[in-house]
C-alpha positions in Angstrom: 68.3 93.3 79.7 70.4 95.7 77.5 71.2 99.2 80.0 71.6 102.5 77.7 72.5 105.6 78.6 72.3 108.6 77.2 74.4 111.7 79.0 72.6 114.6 79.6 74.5 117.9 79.9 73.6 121.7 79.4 73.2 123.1 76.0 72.8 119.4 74.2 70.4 119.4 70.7 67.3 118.0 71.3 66.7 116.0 68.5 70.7 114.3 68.8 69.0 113.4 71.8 65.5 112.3 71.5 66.1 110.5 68.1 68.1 107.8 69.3 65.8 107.9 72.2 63.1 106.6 70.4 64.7 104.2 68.7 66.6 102.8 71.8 63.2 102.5 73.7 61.5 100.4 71.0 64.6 97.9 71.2 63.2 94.7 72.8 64.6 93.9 76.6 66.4 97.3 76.7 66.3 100.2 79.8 67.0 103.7 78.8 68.9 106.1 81.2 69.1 109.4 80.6 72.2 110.4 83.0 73.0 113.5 84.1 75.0 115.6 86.7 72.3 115.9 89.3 68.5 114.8 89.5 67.2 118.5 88.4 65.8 118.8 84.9 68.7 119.9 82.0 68.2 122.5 79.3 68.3 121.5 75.9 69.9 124.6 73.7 66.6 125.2 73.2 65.3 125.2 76.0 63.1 121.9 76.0 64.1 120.5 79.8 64.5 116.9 80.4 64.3 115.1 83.3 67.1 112.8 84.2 66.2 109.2 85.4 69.2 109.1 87.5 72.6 110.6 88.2 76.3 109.7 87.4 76.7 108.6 90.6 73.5 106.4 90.4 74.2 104.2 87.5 76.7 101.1 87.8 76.8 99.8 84.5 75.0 100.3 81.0 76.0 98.0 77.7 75.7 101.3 75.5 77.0 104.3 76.4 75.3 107.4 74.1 76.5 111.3 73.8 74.4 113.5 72.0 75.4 116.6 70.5 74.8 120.2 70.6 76.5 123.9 71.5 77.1 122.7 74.8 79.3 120.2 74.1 82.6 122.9 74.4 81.6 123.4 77.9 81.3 119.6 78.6 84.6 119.1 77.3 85.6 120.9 80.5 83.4 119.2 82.6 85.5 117.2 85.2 82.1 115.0 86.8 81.0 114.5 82.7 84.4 113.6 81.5 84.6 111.3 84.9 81.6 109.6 84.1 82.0 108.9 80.5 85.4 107.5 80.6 84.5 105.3 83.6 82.0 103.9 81.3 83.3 104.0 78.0 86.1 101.2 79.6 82.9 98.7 80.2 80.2 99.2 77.9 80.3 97.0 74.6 79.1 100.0 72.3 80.2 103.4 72.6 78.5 106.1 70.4 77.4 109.7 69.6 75.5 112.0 67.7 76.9 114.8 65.7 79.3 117.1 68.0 79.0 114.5 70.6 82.0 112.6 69.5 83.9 115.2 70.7 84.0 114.3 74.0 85.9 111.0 72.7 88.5 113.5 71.7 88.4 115.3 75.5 89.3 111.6 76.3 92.3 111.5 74.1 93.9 114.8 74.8 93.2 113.4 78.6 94.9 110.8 78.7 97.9 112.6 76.8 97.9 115.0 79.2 98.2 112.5 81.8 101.3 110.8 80.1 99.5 107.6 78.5 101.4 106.1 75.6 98.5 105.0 74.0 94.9 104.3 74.2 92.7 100.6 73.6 89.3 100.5 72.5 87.5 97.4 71.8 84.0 97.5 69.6 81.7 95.3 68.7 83.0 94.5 65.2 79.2 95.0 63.6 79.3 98.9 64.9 80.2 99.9 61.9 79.7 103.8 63.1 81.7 103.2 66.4 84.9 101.9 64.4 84.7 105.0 61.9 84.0 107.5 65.0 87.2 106.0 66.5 88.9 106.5 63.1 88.1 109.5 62.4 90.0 110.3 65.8 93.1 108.5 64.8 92.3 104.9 66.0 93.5 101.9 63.4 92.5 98.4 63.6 95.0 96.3 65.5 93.2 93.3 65.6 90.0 91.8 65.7 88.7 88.8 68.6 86.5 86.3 67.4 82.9 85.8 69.2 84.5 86.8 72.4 81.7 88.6 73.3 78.1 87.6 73.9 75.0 90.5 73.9 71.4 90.1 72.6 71.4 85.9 72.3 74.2 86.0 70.4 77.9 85.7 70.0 80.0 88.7 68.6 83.6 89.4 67.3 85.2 92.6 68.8 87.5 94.8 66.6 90.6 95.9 68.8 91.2 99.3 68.2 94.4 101.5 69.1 95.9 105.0 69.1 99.2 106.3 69.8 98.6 109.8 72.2 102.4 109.8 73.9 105.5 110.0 72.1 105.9 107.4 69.1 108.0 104.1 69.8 111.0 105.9 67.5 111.3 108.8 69.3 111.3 107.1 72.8 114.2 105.1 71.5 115.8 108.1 70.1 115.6 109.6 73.5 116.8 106.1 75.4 119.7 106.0 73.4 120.7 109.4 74.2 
């Protein structure tokens, strides 16, 4: 069984939503979660209301983690419970992935964990998610290495691409300042 969820927050675009939706639905031996702060219905910004299947709080794992897009994405960004959730899962799930203005909540992640002094940030992608690696490179992630069928999902083996990005002072300035 293959656990997706898709985070639900004020504001999203319907169709970033519902698109995928359909598609992830039809996938054989796959669950769809739509996830979302609390059990009450959330407004898309046009005002279609979907019901959440469960909470943040409710879901232990999923293999694909999915954020759509949409106006309220600037407000999510500042979401503390989102931003909670999303990273949380984001470290476990084997594919990562957004629609349109979702993908900036991957770079809410980034300036988090620069803001919380990390050096650098991981991310490891199943090599054949093509659109996960060029999301993560378009936010200043480089290939550092790639692990051969390490990783096994829908009956079969995969490689994972090891991905990395540098959000704390660079090794040459760190130096610079030890040697001070």
């Amino acid at each position: 069984m293959v656990a997706i969820a898709c985070v639900l927050f004020p504001d999203f675009t319907q169709l970033d939503l519902t698109g995928p939706y359909e598609v992830f639905h039809r996938l054989p031996d796959a669950v769809v979660h739509l996830a979302a702060a609390g059990a009450e219905p959330v407004e898309s910004e046009g005002g279609l209301a979907i019901v959440p299947t469960l909470t943040f709080d409710e879901l232990a794992l999923c293999d694909v983690l999915f954020v759509p897009g949409g106006p309220g994405v600037d407000t999510a960004m500042l979401d503390e419970e989102l931003i909670g959730f999303v990273q949380r899962h984001a470290a476990r799930a084997s594919w990562v992935t957004s629609a349109c203005t979702g993908s900036l909540i991957l770079g809410a992640l980034i300036e988090r964990a620069r803001e919380a002094g990390c050096h650098s940030m991981l991310a490891r992608i199943t090599s054949r998610n093509v659109a996960s690696v060029r999301l993560h490179e378009r936010h200043g992630f480089r290939v550092t290495g790639v692990e051969y069928q390490v990783a096994f999902k829908l009956g079969r083996w995969h490689d994972v691409t090891v991905m990395q990005v540098v959000v704390g002072p660079s090794a040459s300035s760190a130096s610079s300042a030890a040697s001070r």
